[in-house]
Backbone bond lengths (Angstrom), bond angles and torsions (degrees), N, CA, C in turn:
res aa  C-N    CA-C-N  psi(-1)  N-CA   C-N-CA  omega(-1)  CA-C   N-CA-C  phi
1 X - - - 1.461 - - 1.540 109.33 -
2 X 1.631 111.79 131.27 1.445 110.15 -178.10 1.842 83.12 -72.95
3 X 2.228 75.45 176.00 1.799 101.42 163.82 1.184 123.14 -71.92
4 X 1.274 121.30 -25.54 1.775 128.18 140.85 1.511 123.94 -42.59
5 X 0.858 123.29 -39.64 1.085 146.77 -140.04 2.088 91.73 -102.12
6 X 1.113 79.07 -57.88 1.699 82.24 178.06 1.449 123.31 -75.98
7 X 1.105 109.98 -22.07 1.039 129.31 167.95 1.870 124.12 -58.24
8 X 1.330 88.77 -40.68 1.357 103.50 177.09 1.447 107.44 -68.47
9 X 1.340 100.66 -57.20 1.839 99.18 -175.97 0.939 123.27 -71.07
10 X 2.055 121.31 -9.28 1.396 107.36 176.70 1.200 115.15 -76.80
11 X 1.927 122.24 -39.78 1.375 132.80 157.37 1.760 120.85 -48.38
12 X 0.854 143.91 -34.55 1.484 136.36 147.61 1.580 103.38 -52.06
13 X 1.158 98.48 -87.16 1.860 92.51 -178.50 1.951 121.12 -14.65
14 X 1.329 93.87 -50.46 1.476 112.48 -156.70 1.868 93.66 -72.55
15 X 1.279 125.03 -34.59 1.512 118.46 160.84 1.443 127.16 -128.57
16 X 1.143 94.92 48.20 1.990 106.72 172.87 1.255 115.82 -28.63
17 X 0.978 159.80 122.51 1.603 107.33 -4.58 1.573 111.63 -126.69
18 X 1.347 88.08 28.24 1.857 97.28 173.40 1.773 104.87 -75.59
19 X 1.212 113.72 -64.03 1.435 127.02 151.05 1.969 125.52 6.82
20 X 1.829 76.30 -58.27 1.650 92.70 -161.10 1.341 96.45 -90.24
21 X 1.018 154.59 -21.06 1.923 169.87 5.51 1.627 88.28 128.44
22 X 1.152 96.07 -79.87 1.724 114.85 -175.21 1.592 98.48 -10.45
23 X 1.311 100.45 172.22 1.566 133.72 169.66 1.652 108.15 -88.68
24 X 0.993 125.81 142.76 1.797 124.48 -179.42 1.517 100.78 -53.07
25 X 1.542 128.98 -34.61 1.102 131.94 -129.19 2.121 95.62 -99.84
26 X 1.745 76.39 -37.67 1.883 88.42 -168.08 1.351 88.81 -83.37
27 X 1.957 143.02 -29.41 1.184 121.52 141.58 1.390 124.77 16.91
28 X 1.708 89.62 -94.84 1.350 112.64 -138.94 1.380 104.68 -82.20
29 X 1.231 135.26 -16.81 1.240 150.81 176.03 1.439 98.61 -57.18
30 X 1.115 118.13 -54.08 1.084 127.19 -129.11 2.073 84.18 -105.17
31 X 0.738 99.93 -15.93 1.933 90.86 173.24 1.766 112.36 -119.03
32 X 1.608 85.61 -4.97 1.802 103.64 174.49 1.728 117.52 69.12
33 X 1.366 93.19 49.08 1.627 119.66 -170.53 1.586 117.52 -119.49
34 X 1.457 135.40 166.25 0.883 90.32 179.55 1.667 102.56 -116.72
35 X 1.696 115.76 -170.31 1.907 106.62 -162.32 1.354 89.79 -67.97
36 X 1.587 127.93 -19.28 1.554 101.24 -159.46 1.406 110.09 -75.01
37 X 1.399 120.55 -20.66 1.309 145.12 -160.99 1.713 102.13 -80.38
38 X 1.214 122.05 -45.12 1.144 136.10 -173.95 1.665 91.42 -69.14
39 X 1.335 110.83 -57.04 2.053 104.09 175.80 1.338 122.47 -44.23
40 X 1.395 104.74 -37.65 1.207 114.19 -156.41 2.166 113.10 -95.36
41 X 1.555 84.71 -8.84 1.631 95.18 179.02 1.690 84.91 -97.03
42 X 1.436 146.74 -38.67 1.588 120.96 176.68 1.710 114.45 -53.24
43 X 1.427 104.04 -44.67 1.195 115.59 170.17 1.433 143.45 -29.90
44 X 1.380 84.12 -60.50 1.897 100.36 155.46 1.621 104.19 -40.69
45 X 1.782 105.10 -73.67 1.180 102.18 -148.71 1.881 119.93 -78.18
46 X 1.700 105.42 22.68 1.351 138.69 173.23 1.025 110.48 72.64
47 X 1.374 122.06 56.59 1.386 126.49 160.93 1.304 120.78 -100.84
48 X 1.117 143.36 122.11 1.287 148.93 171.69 1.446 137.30 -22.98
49 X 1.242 97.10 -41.48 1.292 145.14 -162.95 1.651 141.53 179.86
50 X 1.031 122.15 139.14 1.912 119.71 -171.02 1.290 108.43 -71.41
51 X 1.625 122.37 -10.43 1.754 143.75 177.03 1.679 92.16 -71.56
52 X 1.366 110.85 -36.28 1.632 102.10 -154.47 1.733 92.85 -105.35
53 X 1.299 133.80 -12.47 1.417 109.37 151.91 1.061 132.25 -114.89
54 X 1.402 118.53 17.26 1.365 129.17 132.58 1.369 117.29 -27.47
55 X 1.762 100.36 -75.23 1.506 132.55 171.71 1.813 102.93 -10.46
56 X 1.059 79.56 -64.47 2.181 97.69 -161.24 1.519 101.27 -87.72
57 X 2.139 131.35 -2.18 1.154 121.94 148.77 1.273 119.42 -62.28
58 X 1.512 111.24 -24.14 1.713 113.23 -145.73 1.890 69.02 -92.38
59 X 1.262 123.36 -55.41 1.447 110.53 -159.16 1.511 127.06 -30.93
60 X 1.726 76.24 -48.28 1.983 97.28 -175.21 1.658 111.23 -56.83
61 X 1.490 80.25 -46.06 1.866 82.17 178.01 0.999 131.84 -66.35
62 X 1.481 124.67 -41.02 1.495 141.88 148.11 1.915 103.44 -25.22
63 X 1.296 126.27 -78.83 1.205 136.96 159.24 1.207 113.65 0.15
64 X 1.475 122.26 -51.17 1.362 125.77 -143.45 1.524 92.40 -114.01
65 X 1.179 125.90 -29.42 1.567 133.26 152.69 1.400 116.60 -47.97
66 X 1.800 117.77 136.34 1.062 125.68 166.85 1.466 140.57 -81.61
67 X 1.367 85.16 -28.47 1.585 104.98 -159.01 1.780 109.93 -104.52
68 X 1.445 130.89 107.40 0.863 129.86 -178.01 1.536 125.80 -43.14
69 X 1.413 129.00 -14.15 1.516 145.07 164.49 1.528 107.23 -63.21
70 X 1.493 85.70 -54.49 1.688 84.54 -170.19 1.864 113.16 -73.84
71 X 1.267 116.76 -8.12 1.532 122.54 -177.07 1.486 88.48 -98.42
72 X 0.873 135.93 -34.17 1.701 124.89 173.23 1.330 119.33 -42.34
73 X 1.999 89.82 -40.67 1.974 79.09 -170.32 1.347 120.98 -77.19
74 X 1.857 108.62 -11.25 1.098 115.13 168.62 1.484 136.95 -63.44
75 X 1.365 87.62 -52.98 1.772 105.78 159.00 1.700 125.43 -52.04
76 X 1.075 100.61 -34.48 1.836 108.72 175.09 1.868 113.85 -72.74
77 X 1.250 107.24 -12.23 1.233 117.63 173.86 1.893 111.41 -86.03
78 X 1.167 122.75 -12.03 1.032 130.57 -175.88 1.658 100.72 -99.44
79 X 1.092 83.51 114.86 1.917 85.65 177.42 1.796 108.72 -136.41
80 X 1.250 91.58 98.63 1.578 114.19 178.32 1.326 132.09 -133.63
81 X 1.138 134.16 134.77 1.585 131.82 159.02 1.797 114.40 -2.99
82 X 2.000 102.24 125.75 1.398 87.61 153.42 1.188 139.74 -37.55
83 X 1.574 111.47 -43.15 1.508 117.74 -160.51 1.468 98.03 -78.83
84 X 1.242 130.24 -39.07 1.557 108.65 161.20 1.163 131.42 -59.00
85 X 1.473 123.84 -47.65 1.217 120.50 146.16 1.684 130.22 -5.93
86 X 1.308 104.03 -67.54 1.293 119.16 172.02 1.096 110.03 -40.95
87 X 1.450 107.49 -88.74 1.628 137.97 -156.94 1.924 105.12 -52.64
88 X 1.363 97.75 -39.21 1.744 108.61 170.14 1.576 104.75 -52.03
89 X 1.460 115.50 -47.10 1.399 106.70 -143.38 1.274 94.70 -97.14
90 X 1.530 125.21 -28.65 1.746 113.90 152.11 1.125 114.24 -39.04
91 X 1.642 131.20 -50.24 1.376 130.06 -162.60 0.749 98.68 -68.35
92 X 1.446 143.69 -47.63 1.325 126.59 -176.33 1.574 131.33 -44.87
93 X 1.661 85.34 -64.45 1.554 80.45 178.51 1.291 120.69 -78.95
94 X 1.500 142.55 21.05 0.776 146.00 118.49 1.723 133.96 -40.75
95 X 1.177 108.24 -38.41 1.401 129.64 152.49 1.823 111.77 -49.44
96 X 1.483 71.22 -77.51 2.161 83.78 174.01 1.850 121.81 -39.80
97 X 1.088 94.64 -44.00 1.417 91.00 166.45 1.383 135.52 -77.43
98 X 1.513 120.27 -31.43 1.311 144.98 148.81 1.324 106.48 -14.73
99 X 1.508 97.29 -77.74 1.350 124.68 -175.47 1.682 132.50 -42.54
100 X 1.780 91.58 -52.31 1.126 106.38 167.73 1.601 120.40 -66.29
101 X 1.230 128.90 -17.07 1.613 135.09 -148.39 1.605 69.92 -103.55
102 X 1.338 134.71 -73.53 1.803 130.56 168.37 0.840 111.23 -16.62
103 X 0.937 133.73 -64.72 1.815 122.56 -162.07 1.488 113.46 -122.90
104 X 1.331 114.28 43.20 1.573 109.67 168.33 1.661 99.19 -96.00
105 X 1.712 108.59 168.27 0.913 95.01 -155.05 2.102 67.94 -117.02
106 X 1.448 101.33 126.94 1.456 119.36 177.55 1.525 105.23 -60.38
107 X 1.736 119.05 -55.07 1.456 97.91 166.02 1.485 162.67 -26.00
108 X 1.648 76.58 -63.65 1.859 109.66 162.11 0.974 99.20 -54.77
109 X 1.101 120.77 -44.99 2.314 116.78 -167.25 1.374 103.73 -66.58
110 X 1.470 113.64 -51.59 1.335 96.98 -172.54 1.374 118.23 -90.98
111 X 1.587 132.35 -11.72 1.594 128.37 147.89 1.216 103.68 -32.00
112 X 1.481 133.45 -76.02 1.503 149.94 -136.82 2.010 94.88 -61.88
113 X 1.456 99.13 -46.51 1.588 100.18 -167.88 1.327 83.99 -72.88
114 X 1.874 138.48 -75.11 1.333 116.18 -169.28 1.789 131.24 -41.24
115 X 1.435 110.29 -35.34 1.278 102.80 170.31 1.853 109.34 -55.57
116 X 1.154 116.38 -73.79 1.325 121.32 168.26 1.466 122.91 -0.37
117 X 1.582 99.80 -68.75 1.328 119.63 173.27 1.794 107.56 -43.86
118 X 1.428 104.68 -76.61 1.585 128.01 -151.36 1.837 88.49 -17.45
119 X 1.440 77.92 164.85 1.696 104.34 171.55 1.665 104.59 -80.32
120 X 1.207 114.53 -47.83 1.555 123.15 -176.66 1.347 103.80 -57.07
121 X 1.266 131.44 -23.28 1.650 118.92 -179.22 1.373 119.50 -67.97
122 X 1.387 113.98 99.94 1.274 97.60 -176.64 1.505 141.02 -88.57
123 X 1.742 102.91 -11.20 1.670 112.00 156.32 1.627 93.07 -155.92
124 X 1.972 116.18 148.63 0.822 140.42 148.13 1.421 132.20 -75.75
125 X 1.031 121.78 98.57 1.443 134.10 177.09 1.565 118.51 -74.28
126 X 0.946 133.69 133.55 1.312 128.18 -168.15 1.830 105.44 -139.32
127 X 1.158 116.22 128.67 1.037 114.18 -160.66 1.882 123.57 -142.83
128 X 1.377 124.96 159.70 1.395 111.59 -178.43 1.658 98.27 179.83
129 X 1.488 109.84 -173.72 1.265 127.13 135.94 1.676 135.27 -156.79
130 X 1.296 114.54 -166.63 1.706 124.81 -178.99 2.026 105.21 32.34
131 X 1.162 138.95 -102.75 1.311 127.34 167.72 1.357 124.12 -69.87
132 X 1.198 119.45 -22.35 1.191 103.56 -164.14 1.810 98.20 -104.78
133 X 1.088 118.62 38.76 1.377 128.45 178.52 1.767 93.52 -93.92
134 X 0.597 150.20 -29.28 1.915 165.67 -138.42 1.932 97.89 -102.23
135 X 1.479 103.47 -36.48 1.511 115.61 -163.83 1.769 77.27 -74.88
136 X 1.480 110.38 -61.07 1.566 100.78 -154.39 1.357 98.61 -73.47
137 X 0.864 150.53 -57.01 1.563 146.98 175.96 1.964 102.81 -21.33
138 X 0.999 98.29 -60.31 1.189 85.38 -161.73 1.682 99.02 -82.46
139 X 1.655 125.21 -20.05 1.348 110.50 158.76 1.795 120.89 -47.48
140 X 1.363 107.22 -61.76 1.612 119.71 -168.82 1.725 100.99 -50.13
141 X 1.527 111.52 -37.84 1.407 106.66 179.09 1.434 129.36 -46.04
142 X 1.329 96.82 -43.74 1.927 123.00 175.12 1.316 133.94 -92.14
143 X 1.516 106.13 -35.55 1.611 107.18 148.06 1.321 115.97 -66.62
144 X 0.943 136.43 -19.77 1.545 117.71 -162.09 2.580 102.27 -102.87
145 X 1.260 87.30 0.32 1.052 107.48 152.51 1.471 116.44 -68.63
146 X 1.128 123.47 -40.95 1.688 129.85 -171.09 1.282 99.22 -121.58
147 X 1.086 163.93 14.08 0.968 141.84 145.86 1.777 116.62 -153.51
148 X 1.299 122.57 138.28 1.526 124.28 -146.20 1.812 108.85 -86.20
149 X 1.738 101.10 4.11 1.303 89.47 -162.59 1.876 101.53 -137.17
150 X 1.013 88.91 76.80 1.648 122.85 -148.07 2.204 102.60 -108.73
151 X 0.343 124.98 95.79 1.739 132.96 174.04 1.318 129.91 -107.31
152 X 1.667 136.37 94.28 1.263 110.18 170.56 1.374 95.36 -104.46
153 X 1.457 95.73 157.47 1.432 117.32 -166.67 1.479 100.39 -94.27
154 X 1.198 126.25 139.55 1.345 138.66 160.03 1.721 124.28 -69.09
155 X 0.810 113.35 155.93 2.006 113.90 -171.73 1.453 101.47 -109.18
156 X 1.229 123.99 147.28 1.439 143.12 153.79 1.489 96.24 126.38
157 X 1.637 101.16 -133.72 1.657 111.44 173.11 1.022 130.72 -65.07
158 X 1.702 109.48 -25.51 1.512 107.59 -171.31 1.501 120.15 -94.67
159 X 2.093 109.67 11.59 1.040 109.00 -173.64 1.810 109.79 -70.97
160 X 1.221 97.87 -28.49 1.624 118.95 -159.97 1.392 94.27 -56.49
161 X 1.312 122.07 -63.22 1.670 135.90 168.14 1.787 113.34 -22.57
162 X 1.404 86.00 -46.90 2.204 83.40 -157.21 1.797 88.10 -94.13
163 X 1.298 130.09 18.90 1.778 130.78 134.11 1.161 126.37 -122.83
164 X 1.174 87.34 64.34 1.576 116.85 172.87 1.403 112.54 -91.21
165 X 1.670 124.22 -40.57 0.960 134.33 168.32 1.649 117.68 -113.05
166 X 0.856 125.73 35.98 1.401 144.31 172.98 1.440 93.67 -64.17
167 X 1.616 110.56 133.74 1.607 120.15 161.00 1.315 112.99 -126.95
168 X 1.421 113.92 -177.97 1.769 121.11 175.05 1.166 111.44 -60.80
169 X 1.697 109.03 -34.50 1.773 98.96 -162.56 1.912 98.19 -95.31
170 X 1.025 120.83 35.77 1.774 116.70 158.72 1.371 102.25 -93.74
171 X 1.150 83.83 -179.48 1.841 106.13 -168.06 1.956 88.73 -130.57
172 X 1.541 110.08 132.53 1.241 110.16 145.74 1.492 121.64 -120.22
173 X 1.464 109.34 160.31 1.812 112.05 -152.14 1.334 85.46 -140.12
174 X 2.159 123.55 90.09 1.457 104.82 166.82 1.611 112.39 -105.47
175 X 1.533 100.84 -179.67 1.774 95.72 -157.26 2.065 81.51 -130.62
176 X 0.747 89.64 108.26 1.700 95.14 -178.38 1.222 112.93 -138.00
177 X 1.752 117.72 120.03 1.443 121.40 171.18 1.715 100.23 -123.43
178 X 1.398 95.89 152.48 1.783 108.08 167.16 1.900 107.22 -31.35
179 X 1.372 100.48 120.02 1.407 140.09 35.68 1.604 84.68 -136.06
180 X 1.693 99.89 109.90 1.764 127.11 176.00 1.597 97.20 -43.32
181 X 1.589 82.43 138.91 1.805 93.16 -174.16 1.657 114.76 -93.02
182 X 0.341 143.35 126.24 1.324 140.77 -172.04 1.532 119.91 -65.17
183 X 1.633 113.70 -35.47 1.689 105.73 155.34 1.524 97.35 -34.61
184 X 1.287 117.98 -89.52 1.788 158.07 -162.85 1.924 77.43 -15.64
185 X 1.152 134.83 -76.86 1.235 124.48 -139.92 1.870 86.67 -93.30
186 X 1.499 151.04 -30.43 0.934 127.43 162.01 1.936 123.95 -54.17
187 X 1.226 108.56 -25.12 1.054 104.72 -169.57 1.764 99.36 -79.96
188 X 1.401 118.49 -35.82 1.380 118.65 176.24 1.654 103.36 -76.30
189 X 0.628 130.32 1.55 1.857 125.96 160.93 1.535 113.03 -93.45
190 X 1.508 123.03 -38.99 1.472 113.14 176.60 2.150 101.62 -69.01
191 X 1.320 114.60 -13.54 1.227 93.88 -169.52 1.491 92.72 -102.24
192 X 0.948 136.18 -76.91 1.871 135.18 147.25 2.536 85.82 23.55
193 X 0.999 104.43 -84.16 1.590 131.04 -172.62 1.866 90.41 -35.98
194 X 1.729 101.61 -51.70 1.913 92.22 179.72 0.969 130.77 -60.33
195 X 1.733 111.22 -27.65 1.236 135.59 -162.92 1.649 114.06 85.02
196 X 1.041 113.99 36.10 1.554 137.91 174.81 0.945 101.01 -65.89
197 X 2.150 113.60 152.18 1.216 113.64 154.67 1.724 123.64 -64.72
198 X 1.175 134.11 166.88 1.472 126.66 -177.52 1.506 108.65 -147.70
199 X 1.318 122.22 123.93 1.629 129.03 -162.44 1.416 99.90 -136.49
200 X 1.704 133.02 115.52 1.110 130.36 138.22 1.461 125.33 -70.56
201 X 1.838 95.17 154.39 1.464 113.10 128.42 1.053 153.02 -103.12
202 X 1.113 142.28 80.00 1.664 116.28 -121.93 2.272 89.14 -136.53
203 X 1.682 80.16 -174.73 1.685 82.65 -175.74 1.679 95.82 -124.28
204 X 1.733 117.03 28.43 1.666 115.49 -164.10 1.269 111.37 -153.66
205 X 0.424 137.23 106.21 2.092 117.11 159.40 1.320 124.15 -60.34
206 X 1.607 107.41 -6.96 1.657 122.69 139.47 1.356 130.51 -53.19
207 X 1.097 107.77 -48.24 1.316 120.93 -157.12 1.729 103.18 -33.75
208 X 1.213 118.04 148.11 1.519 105.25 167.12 1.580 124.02 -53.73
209 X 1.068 101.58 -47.94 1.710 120.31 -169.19 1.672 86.41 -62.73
210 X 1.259 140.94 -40.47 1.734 112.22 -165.13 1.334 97.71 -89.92
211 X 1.011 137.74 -2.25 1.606 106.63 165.16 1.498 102.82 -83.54
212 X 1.301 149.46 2.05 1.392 142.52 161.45 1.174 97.53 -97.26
213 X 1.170 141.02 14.75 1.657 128.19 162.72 1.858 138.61 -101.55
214 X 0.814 102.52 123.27 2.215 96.87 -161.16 1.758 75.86 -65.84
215 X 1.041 158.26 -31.86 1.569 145.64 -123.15 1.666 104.76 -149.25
216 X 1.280 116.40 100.54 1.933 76.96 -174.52 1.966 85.08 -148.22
217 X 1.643 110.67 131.64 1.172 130.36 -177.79 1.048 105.50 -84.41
218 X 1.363 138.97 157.62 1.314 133.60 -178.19 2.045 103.51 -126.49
219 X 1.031 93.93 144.04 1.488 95.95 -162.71 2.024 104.59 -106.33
220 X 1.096 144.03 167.12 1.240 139.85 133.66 1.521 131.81 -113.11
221 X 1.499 145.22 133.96 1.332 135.16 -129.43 1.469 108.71 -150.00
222 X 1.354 105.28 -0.54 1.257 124.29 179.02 2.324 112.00 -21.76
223 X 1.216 107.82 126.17 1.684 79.75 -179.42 1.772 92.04 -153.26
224 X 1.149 100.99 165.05 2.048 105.34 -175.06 1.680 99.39 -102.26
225 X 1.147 109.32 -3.36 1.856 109.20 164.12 1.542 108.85 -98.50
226 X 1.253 109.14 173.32 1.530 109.16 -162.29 1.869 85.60 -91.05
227 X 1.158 142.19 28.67 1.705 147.47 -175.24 1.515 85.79 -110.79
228 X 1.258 114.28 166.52 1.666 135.51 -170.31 1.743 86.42 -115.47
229 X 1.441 119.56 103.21 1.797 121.05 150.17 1.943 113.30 -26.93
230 X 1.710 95.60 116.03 1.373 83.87 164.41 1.434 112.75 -126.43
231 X 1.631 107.07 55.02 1.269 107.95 174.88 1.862 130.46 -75.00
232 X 1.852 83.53 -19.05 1.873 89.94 -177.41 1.433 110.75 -94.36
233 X 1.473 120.31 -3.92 1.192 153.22 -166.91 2.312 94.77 -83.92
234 X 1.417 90.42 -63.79 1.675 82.29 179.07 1.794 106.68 -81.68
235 X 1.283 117.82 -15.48 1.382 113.75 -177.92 1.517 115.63 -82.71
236 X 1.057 119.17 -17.54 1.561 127.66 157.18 1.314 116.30 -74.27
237 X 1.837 119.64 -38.15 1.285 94.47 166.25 1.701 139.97 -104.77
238 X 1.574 98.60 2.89 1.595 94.04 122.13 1.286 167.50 -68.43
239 X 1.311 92.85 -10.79 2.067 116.26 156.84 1.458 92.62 -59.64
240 X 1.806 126.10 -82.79 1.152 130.52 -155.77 1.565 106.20 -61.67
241 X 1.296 135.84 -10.08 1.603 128.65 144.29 1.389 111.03 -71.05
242 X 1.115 128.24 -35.23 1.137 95.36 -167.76 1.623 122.29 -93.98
243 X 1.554 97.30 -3.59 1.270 115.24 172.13 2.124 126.60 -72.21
244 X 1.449 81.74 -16.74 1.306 86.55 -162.23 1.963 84.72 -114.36
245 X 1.334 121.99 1.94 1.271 123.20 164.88 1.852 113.13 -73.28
246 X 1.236 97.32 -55.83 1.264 121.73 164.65 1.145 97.66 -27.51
247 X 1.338 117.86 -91.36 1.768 124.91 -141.85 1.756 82.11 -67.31
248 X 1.393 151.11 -42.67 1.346 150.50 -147.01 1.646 101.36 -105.70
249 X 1.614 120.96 38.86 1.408 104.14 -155.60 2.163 90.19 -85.33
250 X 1.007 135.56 23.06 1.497 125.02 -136.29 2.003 73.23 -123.45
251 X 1.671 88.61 -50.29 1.479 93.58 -179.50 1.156 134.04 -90.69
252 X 0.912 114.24 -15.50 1.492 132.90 166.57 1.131 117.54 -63.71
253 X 1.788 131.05 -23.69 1.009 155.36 -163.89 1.531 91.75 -85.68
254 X 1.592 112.01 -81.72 1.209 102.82 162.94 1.573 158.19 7.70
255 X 1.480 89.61 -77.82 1.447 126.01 176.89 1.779 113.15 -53.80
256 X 1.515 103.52 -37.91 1.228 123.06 -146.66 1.631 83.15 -80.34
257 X 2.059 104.28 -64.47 1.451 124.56 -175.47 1.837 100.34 -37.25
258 X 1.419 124.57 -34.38 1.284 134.69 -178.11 1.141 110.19 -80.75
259 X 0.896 145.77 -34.91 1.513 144.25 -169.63 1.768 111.18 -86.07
260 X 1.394 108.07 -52.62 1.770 112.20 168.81 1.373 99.14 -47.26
261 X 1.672 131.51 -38.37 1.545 98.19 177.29 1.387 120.83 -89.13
262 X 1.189 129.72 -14.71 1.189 129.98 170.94 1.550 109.60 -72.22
263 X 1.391 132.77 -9.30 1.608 129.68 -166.40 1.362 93.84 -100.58
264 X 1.637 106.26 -26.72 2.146 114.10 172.21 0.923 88.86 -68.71
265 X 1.794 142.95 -88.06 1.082 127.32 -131.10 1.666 113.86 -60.48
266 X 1.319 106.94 -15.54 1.752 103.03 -158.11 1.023 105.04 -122.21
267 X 1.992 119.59 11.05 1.279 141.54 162.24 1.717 109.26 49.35
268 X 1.166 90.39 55.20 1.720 105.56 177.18 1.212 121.64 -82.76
269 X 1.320 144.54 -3.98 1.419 162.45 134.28 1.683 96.60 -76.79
270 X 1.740 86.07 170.35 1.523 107.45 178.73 1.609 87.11 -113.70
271 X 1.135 124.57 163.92 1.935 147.13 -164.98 1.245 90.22 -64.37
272 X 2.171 131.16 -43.60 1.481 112.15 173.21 1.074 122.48 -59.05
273 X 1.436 115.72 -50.53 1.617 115.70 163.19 1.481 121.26 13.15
């Protein structure tokens, strides 16, 4: 690395990512370099362009933002082609999943399916809100395929009702990303209070809800819209179906042979089906 060169990265470094934000031009002024020099140091480090790691400053920062308003204004600054659009926002969650498969914690994964499993569990609660209600929906749909004692909990007033009979020996399973709902972490404190098991999904090891959790997955959500990606969010909880299909394949078999007649009788497919 030239003395130019270092120069550049100590001044970016030194105000991340306001720094990196700049114009090439107010750059170079500003470390007493010149813009071509500033192109030509992204270049090195294979960037295309100072537009395109900008691009992936605003991401990080976006990231670190809570509030979908405030990631808008970031995102509205990006003005590019659908097809990048696209192809970006595959990459991402392609990234996101990457990421997540890195740093899950294999233990927790497989506690969470053995608790699930155990004989002692006596109901699964499944729980969330506002987006991440979509994760459990389509979880409760597929667990409750494999196993008969399956619950998602509903949000507002009528959640209070369906723990009514809540005991120590259930398991609750919540799915909570920024900005944490506040049902989501009351409902994991009345069971936390039974002495319940407690299993996240989360996108933190902040999150409120994982410090009340014995089990807690860690998610990544990374996205180029001002919305949080919940692609590793449903791909984890198709691991934990299919994990707990696995160990239940005898019954699951079953269930399944049971369900094609109940989807005839109540003609829940169309004849292509």
């Amino acid at each position: 690395m030239t003395k130019h060169e270092a120069r550049l990265a100590d001044y970016i470094l030194s105000g991340y990512p306001q720094h990196l934000l700049e114009s090439a031009t107010a750059i170079a002024g500003k470390v007493g370099v010149s813009a071509s020099t500033v192109v030509r140091f992204f270049a090195k480090l294979e960037y295309a362009s100072l537009s395109e790691v900008q691009d992936e400053a605003r991401l990080d920062l976006a990231s670190k933002l809570t509030s979908p308003s405030q990631r808008a204004k970031l995102a509205s600054k990006n003005k590019h082609s659908l097809s990048h659009v696209l192809e970006r926002t595959l990459e991402l969650d392609r990234e996101n999943l990457s990421a997540t498969i890195g740093a899950i914690d294999l233990k927790a994964f497989e506690a969470l399916v053995d608790t699930l499993m155990r004989p002692e569990t006596r109901r699964i609660y499944l729980v969330a809100a506002k987006n991440s209600s979509a994760v459990v929906h389509y979880l409760y749909t597929h667990l409750n395929m494999c196993l008969a004692n399956v619950y998602a909990l509903p949000t507002g007033t009528a959640l209070a009702d369906q723990l009514l009979w809540a005991k120590k020996d259930d398991v609750l399973l919540a799915i909570t990303i920024r900005r944490y709902s506040r049902t989501v972490v009351q409902t994991a404190q009345h069971f936390r209070n039974l002495g319940s098991t407690i299993a996240c999904v989360t996108d933190s090891p902040l999150a409120p809800v994982a410090n009340l959790s014995n089990h807690r997955l860690l998610i990544h959500t990374s996205s180029t819209s001002p919305f949080d990606s919940y692609t590793a969010a449903f791909s984890l909880c198709n691991a934990i179906v299919a994990a707990v299909a696995i160990k239940r394949q005898r019954e699951v078999k079953r269930s399944l042979k049971l369900g094609d007649r109940l989807w005839t009788e109540f003609g829940v497919f169309t004849q292509s089906s």
